[in-house]
C-alpha positions as CSV (number, residue, x, y, z in Angstrom):
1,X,84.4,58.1,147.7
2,X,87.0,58.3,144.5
3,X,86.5,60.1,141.8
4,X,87.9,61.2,138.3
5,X,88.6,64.9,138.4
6,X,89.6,66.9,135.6
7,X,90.8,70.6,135.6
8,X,91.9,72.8,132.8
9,X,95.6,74.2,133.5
10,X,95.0,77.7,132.3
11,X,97.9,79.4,130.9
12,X,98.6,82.6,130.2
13,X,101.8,84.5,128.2
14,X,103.2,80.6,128.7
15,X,103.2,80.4,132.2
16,X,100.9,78.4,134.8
17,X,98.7,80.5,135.9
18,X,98.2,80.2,139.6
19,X,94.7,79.3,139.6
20,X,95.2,76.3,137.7
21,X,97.2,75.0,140.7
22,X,93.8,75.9,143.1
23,X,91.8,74.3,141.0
24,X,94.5,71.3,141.3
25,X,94.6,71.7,144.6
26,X,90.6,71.0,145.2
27,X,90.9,68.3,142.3
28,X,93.1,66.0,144.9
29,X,90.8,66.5,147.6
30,X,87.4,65.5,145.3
31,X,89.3,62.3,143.7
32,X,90.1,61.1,147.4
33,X,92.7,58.6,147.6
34,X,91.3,55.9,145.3
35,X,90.3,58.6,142.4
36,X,92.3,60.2,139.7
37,X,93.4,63.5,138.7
38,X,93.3,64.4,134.9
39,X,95.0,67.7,133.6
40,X,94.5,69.4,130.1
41,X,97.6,71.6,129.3
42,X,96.8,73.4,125.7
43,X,99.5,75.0,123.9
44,X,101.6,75.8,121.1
45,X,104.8,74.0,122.2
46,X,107.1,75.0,125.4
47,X,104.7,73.5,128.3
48,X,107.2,71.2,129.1
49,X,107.9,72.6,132.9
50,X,103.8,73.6,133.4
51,X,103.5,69.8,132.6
52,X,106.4,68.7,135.0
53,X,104.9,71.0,137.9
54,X,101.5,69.3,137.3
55,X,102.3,66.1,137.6
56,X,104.7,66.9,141.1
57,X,101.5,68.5,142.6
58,X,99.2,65.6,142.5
59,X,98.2,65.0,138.9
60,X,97.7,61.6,137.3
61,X,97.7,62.0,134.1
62,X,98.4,65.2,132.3
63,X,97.0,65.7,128.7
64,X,99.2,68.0,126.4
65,X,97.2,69.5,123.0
66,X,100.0,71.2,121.2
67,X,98.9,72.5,118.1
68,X,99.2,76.1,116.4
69,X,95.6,76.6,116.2
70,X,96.2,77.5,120.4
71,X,98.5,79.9,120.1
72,X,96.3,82.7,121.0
73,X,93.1,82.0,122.8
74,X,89.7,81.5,120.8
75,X,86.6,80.0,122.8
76,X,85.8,77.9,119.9
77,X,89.2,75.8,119.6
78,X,89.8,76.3,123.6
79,X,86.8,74.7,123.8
80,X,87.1,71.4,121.7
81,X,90.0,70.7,123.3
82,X,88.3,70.7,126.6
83,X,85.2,68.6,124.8
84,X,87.6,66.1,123.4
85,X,89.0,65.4,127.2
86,X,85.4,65.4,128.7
87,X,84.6,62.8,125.8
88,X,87.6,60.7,126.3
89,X,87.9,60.5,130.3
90,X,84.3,61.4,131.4
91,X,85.4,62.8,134.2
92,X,82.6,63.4,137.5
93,X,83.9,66.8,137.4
94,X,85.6,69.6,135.2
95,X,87.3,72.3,137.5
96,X,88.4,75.7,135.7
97,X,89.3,79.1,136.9
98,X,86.8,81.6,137.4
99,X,88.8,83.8,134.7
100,X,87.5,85.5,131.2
101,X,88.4,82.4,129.7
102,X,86.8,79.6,132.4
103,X,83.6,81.7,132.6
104,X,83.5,81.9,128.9
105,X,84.2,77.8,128.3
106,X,82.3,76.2,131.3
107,X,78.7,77.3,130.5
108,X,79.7,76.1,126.5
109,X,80.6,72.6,128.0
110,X,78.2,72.4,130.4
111,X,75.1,72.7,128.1
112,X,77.2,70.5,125.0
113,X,77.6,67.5,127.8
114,X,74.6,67.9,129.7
115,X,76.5,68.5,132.7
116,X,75.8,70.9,135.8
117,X,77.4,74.2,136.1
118,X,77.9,76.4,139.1
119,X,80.4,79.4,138.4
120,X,82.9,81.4,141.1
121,X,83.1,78.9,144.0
122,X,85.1,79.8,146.9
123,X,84.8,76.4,149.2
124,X,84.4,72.8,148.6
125,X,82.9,71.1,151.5
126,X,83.1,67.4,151.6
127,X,81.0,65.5,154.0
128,X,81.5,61.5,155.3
129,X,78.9,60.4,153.5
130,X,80.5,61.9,150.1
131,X,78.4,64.3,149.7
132,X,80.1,67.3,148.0
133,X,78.7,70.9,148.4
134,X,79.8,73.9,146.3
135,X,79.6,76.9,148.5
136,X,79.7,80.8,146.3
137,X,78.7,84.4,147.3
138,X,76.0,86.4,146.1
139,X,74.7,89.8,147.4
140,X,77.7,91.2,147.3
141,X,78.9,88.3,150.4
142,X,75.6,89.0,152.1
143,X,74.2,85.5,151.2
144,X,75.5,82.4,150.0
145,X,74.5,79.5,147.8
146,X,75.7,76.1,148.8
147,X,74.9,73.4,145.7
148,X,75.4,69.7,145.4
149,X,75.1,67.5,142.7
150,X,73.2,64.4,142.1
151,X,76.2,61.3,141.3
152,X,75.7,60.1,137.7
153,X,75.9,63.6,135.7
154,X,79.3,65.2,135.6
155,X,79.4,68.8,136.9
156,X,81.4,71.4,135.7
157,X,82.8,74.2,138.2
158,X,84.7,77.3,138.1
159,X,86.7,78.7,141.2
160,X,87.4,82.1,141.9
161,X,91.4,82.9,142.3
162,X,92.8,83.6,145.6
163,X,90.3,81.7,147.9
164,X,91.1,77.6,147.9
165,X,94.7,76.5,149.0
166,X,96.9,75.9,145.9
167,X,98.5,72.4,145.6
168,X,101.8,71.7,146.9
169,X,104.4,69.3,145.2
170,X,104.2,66.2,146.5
171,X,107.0,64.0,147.9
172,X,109.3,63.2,144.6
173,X,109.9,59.1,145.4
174,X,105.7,58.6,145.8
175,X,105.1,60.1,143.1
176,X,103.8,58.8,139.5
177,X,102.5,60.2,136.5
178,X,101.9,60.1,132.5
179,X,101.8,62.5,130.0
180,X,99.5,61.7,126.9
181,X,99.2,63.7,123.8
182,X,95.5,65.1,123.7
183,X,94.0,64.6,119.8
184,X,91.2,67.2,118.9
185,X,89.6,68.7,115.7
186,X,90.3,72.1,115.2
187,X,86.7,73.6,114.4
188,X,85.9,76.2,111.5
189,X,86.3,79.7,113.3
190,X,83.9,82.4,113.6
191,X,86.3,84.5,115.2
192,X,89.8,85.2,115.0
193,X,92.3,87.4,117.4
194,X,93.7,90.3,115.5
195,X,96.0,91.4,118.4
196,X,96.6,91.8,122.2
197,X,96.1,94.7,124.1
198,X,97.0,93.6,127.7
199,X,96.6,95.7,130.6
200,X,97.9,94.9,134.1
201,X,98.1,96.8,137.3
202,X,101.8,97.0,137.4
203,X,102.4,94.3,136.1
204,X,100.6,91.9,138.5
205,X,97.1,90.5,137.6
206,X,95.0,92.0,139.6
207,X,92.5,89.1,140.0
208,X,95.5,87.0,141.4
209,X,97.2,89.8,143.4
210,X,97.8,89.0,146.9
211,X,97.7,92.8,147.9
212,X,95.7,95.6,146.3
213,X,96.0,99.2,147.0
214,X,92.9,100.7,145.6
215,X,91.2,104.2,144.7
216,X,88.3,106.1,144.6
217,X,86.7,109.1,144.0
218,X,88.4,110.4,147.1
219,X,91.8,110.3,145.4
220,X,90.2,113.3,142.9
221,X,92.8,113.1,140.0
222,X,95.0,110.9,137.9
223,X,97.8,112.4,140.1
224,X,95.9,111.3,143.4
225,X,96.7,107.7,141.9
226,X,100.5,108.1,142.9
227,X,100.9,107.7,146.5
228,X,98.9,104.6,146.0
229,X,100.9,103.3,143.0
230,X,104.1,104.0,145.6
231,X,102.2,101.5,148.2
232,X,101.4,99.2,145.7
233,X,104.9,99.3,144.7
234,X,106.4,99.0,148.2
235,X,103.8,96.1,149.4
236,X,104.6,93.5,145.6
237,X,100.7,94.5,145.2
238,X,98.7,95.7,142.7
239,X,96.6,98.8,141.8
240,X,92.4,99.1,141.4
241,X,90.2,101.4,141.5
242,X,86.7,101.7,142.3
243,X,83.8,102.9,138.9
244,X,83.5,106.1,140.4
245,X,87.5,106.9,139.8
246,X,87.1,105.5,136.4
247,X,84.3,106.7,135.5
248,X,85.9,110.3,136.4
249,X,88.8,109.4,134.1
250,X,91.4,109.2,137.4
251,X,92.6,105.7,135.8
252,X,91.9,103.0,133.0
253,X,89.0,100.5,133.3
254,X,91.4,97.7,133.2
255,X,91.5,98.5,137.1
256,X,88.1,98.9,137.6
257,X,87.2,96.7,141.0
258,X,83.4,95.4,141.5
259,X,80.3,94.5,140.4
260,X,80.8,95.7,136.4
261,X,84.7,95.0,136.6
262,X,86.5,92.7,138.4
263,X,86.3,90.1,141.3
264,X,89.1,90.3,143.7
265,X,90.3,87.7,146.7
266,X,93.7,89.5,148.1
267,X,95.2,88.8,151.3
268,X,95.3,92.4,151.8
269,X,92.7,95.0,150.2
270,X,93.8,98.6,151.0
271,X,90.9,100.6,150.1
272,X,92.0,104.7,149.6
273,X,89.0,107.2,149.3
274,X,86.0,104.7,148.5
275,X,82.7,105.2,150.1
276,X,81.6,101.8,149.7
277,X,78.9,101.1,147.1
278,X,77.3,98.0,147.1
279,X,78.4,97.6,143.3
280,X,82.3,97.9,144.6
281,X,81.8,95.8,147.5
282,X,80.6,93.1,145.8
283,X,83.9,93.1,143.9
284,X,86.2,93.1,147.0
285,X,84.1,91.9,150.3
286,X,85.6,89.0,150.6
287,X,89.5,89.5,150.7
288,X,90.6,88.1,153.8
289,X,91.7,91.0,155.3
290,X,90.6,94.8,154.2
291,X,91.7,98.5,155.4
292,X,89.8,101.4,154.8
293,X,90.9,105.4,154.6
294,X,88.7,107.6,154.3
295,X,87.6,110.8,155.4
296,X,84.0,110.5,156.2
297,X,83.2,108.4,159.3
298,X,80.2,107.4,158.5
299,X,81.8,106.1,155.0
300,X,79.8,102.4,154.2
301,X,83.0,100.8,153.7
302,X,83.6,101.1,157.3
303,X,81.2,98.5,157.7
304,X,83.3,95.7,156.1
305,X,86.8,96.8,157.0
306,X,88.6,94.9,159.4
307,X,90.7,98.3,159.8
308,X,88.7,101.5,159.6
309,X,91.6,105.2,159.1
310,X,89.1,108.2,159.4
311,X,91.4,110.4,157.8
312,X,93.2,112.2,154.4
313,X,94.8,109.6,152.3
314,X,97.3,111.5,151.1
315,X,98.4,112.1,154.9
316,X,97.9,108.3,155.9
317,X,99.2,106.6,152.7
318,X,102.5,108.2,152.4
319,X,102.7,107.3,156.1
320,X,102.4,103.6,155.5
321,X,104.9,103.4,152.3
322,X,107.8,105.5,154.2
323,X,106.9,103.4,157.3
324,X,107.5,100.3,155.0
325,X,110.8,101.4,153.5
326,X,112.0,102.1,156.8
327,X,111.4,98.8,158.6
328,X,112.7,96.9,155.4
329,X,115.9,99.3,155.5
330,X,116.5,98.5,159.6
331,X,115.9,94.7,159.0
């Protein structure tokens, strides 16, 4: 069955974010063969190369709104320019990343277009028949919901980062695309951005990372956060922390990991003096492949790790960074 797909190319500091090429990624495999795969790239000039990658990783058509208005993000611009491309292409579907911004603009178009809305998908499953089922977590990964949507309404989905296969560019003499310039109204603003405050986890989004090296209560200080920040550093990953180390002031919320902070997918989670509340868990359960330290054997995070350490972290950590450093210095 073909389809019209369209996904919002979410930029940030003017750089493709890596979700946007996920969501492209499960765009070509909804449109199928026959269907077609719309882009929206908003900016305030310099998306030439985002455009150019988009268009060698699958998409059809790639509308640019270049305007000053997008300079820094505001959910009421952001989202005309998404509501003039819904209007203009109809598209059966509108796939976003399940970032601040995506969960902030999907419900917004969904109830201005009528269209269903089902937010932090981790799979796609496409039947023979067509049929297309949207398949997220809940309880923490204890349960999940798999949706599907009546044909005839469009729906409207947002994807969590890390978890569906980002699209790859495309052999260079098959490939065909156009770029069209995107025409919106810039609406009256409630709300304008007075600055930028942005906090990363060494410089790495966290939400994105492929490898996090996180910290509880167990790592009892703002100090006990530096064997892990060496790990981090060692592995190209990123830092979190559970609510219980920020809570205790050990590290900024900006890393806080789970059900009040954020939602990560890594490859690797690395999980350093964390009991295992449901609340965290549900933040972190399903990374593909998880390691727990902690002293306590009976520590509920054992449960879920793939690799359970009963042990000190500050023993076992340093172990795995100078163990790291080594191999990379013999090879």
């Amino acid at each position: 069955m073909s389809r019209t797909v369209l996904i919002y190319a979410e930029r940030r500091d003017g750089v493709l974010r890596r979700v946007a090429l996920e969501a492209l990624g499960a765009a070509r495999r909804l449109a199928g063969n026959d269907g077609a795969v719309h882009a929206i790239v908003a900016c305030s000039g310099g998306a030439a190369d985002d455009v150019d990658a988009l268009l060698a990783r699958g998409a059809d058509v790639v509308h640019v709104a270049d305007n000053p208005a997008l300079q820094s993000y505001t959910p009421e611009v952001y989202a005309a320019v998404l509501g003039a491309a819904m209007t203009a292409i109809r598209p059966d579907a509108l796939l976003l990343g399940h970032t601040a911004a995506g969960r902030e603009l999907a419900p917004r178009l969904a109830a201005a277009h009528g269209a269903g809305h089902i937010a932090d998908v981790t799979e796609i499953e496409l039947s023979g028949d067509g049929t297309v089922a949207f398949v997220r977590p809940l309880y923490a990964g204890k349960a999940f919901e798999r949706r599907s949507f009546e044909p005839g309404h469009p729906w409207i989905v947002t994807v969590r980062p890390n978890n569906l296969p980002p699209a790859e560019p495309l052999d260079a003499g098959g490939r065909s695309g156009t770029v069209t310039e995107l025409a919106f109204s810039v609406p009256p603003l409630v709300t304008a951005v007075r600055g930028v405050v942005r906090r990363t986890a060494g410089g790495i989004d966290l939400a994105e990372a492929d490898i996090v090296v996180s910290g509880g209560r167990g790592v009892r200080s703002a100090a006990g956060f530096e064997p892990l920040q060496a790990l981090a550093a060692a592995l190209g990953g990123a830092v979190g922390a559970s609510r219980a180390a920020c809570d205790a002031g050990y590290c900024d919320y900006a890393l806080q990991i789970g059900q009040t902070g954020k939602v990560v997918t890594p490859q690797l989670y690395i999980a350093c003096g964390i009991s295992g509340a449901i609340q965290h868990l549900a933040g972190m359960s399903q990374s593909r492949t998880i390691v727990a330290i902690n002293k306590d054997p009976d520590a509920p995070i054992f449960s879920i790790a793939d690799y359970s350490i009963v042990g000190d972290l500050f023993e076992v950590v340093p172990l795995f960074t100078a163990e790291i450093h080594r191999t990379r210095s013999a090879g």
